[in-house]
N, C-alpha and C positions, 0 to 999 in steps of 0.2 A: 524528424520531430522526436524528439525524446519521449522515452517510454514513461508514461505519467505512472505507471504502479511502480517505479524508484524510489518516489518520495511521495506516495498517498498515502493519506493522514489519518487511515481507520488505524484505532486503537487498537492493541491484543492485549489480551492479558496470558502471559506466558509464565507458567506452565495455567493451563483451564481446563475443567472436565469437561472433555466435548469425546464425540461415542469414535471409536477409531477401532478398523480392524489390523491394526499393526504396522510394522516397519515395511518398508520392502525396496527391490533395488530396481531401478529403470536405466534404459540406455540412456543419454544426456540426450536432454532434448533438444529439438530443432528450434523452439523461439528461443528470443533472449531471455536468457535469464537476467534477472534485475542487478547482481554483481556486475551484469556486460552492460549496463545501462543507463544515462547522465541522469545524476541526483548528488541530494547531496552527502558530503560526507559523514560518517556514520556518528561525529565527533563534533560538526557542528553545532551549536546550541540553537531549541526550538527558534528562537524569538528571532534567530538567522536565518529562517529558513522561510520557503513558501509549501504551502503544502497543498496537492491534488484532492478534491475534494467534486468532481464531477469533469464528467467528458461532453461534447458536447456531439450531438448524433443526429440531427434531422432538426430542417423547420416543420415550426407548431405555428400556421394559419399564416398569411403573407404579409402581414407587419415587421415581421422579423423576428418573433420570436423564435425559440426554439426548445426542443426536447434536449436534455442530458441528461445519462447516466449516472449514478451514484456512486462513490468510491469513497464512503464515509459511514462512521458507526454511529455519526448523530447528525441524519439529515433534517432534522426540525431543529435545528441552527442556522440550514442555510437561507430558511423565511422571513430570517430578522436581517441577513445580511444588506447593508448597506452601498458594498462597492466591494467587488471583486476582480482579480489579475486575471487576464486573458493570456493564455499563453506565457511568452516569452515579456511579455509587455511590461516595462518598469513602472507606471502607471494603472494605478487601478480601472475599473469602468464603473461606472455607478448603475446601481440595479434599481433597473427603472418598475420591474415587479419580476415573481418569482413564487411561484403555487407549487402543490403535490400533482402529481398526473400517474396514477397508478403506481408502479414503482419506478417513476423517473421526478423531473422538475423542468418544470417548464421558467425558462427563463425569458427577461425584456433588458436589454444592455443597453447603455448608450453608443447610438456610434452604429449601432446594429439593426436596419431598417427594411431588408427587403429578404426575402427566403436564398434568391441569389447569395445575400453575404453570408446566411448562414451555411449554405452549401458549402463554400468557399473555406467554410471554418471546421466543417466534419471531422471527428477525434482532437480536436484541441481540448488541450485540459483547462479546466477552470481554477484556480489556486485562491488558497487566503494566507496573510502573514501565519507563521507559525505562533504565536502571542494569541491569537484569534479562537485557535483551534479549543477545542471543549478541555479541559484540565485532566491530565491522566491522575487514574485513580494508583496504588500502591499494588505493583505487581505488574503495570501493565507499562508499555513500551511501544512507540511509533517506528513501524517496519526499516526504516531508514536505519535507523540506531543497533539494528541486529544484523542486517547483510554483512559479512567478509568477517564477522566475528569467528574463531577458533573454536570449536566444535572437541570436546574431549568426555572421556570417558571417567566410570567413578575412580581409577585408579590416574586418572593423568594424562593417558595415553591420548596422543590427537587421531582425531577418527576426522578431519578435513578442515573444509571454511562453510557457514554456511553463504549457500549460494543462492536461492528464491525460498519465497513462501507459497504454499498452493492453499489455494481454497478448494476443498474437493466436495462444501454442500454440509457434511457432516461436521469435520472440524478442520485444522489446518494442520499441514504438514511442510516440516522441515527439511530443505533441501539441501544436503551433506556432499560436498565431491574432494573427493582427497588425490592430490597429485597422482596420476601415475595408475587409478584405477579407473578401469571403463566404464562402470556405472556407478549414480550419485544413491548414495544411501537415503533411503526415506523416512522418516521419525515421525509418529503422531504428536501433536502439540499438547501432551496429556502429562500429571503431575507423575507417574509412574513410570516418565523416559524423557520428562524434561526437570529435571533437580531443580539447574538453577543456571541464572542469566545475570552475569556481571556483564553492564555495561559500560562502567569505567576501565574496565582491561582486558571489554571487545570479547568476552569466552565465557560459552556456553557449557552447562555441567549434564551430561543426560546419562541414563540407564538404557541401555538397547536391550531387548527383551531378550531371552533368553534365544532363540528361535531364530537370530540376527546373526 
């Protein structure tokens, strides 16, 4: 199954002051990184795309619904949803109801009738047209659109590609690996080491802190 945080649909706004205690280098990690993972291309246009907007993780009472996970910056969107993509499925489902459950959403699908089938369906991502998705505000960018982007420095120099985004609670951090070196660079997603993000020619502008 395909890694749903490839093309999940929370907004960032890059560069944002969010609290970071700095750069730092790690061994490359053992899961996938989202560069190693089917989505879409970084080039596509929204309105082409389907975007991950919950996972789907246990039934909720034996009708069939079920609990999903959130992987969205504006879950009180998905209460008005209409009909949503299951998976791979070229076809929508129509959402037969769909409430808050603490910090999940209980979902009712068509089609989806007994806890058995929700079993069956544990971590399937739930997607909407990208046209659906909440409107980005100026400054901000859908995670898709920044993987494998050219990662350089205030002088020019390429310092890698980046390769994942980490949520680590406080704020997010960018994932840097550059050919040929054993560990990926770490960047806080902060206005004082991320300049600037052209996304028409895929490269990122950052300051590495002194300490880097």
């Amino acid at each position: 199954m395909p890694n749903p945080d490839s093309n999940r649909p929370v907004r960032r706004t890059a560069p944002v002051v969010r609290r970071s205690d700095g750069p730092a280098r790690r061994e490359h990690p053992r899961q996938p990184l989202l560069s190693d993972t089917p989505g879409p291309d970084r080039s596509t246009p929204i309105d082409a795309v389907k975007l991950t907007v919950a996972i789907i993780e246990r039934p909720h009472g034996v009708r069939g619904e079920f609990q999903a996970s959130l992987i969205t910056d504006t879950p009180d969107r998905l209460l008005k949803l209409k009909s949503i993509f299951l998976g791979d499925e070229t076809q929508p489902r129509r959402v037969q109801a769909c409430r808050r459950h603490q910090d999940r959403v209980v979902f009712k699908l068509s089609g989806i009738d007994s806890p058995e089938q929700v079993k069956a369906l544990s971590k399937t991502p739930l997607r909407i047209p990208g046209q659906a998705a909440a409107p980005l505000k100026e400054g901000e960018f859908f995670i898709y659109q920044l993987i494998d982007s050219t990662v350089v420095d205030e002088s020019g120099a390429e310092l890698g590609k980046l390769v994942d985004i980490m949520e680590t609670g406080a704020n997010e951090v960018y994932v840097v690996r550059a050919e040929g070196v054993k560990d990926d660079l770490l960047l806080p997603n902060i206005p004082s080491v991320v300049l600037e993000i052209d996304i028409e020619n895929a490269r990122i502008v950052v300051h590495p802190p002194e300490y880097y």
